[in-house]
N, C-alpha and C positions, 0 to 999 in steps of 0.2 A: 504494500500500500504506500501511496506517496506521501507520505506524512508534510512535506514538505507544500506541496500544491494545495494538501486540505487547511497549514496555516496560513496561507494565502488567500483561498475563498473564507474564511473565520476576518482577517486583519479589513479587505473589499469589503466585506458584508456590513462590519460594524462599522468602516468608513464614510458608510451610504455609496461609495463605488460601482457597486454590481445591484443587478437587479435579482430577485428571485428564479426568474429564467437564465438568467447568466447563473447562476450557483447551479441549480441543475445542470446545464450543459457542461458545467466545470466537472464536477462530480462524476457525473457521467461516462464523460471521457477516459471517469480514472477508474472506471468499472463499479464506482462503490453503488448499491443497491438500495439503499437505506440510510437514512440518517434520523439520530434521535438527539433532540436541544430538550436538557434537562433543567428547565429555569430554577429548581432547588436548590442544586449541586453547581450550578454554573461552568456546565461541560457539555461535551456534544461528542456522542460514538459514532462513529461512523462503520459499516459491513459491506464486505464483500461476498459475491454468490459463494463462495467457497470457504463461509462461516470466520474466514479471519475479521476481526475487527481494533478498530484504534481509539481510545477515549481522549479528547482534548481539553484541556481545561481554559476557561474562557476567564478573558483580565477582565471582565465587569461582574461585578458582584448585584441580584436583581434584588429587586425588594420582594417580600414575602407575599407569594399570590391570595387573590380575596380568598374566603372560603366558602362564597358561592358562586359555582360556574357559570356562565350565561352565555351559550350558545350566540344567542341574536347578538351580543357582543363582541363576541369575535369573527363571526361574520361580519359584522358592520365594519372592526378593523382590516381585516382580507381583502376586503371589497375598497378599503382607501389606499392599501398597500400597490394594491395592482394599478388602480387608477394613478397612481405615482406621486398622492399628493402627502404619504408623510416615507420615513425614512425605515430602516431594520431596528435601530432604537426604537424608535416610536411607537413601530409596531409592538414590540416586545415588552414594553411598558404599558400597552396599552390591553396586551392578551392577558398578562400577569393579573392585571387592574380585574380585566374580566373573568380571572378565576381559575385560567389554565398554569396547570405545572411542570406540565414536559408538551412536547408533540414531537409525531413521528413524521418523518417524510420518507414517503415507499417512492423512490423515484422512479421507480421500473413499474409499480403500480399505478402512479400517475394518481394523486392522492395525501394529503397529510391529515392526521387524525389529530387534535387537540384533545387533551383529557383533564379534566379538573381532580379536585383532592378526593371526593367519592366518586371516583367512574365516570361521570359522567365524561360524555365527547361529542365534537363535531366533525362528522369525515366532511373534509374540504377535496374537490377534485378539481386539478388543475381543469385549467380552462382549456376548450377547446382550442388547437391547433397549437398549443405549446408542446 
């Protein structure tokens, strides 16, 4: 795994640099299958089809997510993210705010699932033609 490439889409992403189709296509490239952002722990693992995986630990430290989920709120953030009007901070402060504590992204599923402190989730599916 290129550990080197995956601190580089990590350093983009918190820069506001890259978009979220730009991290997929990075990712991608580098075979990894999955990725999980652990907003607790302030780390993100990354998998390969062939079960290797890399944990990264991330220089921002998040605030402590609510502790009720609210789906229509992270949607609503998803849906500003993509329109391009706030930043990977913003979002991320903003999913916390709404109650999420990790999410997964199945890149190869085409798919990231938000989940809050009891279970709850929102499968988010990329959008068409990405």
């Amino acid at each position: 795994m290129n550990t080197q490439k995956i601190k580089e889409v990590i350093s983009l992403t918190h820069e506001g640099k890259i978009t979220f189709p730009q991290v997929v296509g990075a990712l991608l490239n580098e075979g990894i299958e999955s990725y999980h952002v652990d907003y607790t722990r302030s780390e993100n693992r990354y998998y390969l089809p062939n079960g290797e995986s890399h944990v990264e630990t991330i220089p921002h430290k998040f605030p402590t997510p609510a502790k009720e989920f609210s789906a229509d709120k992270v949607k609503s953030t998803i849906k500003r993210i993509q329109a391009g009007e706030i930043d990977y901070n913003t979002f991320s402060d903003e999913v916390i705010q709404a109650g999420c504590v990790y999410y997964i992204a199945c890149l190869s599923g085409k798919r990231v699932i938000y989940f809050g402190r009891e279970g709850d989730m929102h499968i988010e599916y990329f959008p068409k033609g990405k």
